[in-house]
C-alpha positions in Angstrom: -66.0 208.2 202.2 -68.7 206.1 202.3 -72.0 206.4 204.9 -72.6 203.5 207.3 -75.1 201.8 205.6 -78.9 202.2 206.8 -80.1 204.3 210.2 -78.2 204.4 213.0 -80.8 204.3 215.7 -78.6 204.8 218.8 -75.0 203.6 220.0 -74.0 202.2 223.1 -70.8 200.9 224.7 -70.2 198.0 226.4 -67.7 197.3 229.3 -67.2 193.7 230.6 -66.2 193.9 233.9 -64.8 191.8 237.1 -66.0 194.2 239.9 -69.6 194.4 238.6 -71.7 196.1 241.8 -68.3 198.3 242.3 -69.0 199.5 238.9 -72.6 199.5 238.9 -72.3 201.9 242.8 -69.4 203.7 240.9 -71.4 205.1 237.9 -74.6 205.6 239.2 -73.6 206.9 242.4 -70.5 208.6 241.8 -71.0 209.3 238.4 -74.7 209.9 238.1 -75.9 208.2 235.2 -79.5 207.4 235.2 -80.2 203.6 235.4 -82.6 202.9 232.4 -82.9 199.2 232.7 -81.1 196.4 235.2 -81.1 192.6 235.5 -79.3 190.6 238.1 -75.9 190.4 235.7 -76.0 193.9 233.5 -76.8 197.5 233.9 -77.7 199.7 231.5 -77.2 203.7 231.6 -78.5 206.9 230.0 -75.1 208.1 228.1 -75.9 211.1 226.3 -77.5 210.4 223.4 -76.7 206.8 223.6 -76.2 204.2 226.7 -73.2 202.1 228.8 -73.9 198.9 229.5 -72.2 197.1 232.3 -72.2 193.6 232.2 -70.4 191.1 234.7 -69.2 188.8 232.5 -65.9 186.7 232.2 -63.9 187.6 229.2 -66.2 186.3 226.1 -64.7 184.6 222.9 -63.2 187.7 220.7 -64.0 189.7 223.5 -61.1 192.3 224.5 -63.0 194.4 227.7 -66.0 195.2 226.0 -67.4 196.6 222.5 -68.8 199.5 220.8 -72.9 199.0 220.0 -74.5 200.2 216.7 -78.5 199.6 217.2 -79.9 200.0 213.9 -83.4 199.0 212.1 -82.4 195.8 210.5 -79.3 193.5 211.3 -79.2 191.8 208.2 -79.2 194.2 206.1 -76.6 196.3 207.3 -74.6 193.4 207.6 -75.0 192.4 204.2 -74.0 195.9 203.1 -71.0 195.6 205.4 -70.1 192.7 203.6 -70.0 194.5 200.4 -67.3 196.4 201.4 -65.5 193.3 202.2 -66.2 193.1 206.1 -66.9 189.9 207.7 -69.8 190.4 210.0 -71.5 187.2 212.0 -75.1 187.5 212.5 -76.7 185.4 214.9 -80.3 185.8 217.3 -80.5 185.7 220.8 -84.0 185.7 222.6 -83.6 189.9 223.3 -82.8 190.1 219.7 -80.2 190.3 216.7 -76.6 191.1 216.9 -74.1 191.4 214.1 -70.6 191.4 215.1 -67.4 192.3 212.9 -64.1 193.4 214.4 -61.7 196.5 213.6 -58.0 196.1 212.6 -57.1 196.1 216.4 -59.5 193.0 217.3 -62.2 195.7 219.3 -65.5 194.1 218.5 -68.3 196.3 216.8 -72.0 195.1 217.1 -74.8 196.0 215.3 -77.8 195.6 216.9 -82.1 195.1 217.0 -83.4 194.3 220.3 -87.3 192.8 219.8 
């Protein structure tokens, strides 16, 4: 078996949802996750070792309800590693920072990810 390639910094999930302050009251309220940072369209949680981010969001392109979140060190390289091993992975930059994005068998998109 071969080791994801570079350091896994932290992981994160992402849910893309319809009700978004339903969700936001239902998993800081109900649930009891810690807010660690909020903007007007996403919430992001204290998940164990890792976060949930909530984001109110029609579907995106690709997008099934969400994804799973890989933050790592550097995008590009684990990407290009990725590729080695014959994965397609898109990597594009975004004003909060650099996302890589490949899918599983099953179409759920995986993101690797460097915020600045």
């Amino acid at each position: 078996m071969k080791a994801f390639p570079g350091r896994i910094q932290e992981t994160g999930i992402i849910l893309l949802v319809k009700n978004y302050q339903k969700c936001v009251h239902f998993y800081s309220e109900k649930l009891g996750l810690p807010v660690r940072k909020q903007k007007p369209h996403l919430t992001n949680f204290n998940f164990g070792g890792g976060y949930l981010l909530i984001e109110s969001s029609p579907k995106k392109q690709g997008w099934k309800n969400g994804a799973l979140r890989i933050n790592v060190p550097d995008v590009t390289k684990a990407a290009q590693a990725l590729r080695q091993r014959g994965l397609k992975v898109l990597v594009y930059e975004a004003d909060w920072g650099v996302i890589g994005r490949l899918f599983d068998p099953d179409g759920n998109q995986i993101e690797l990810c460097k915020w600045k």
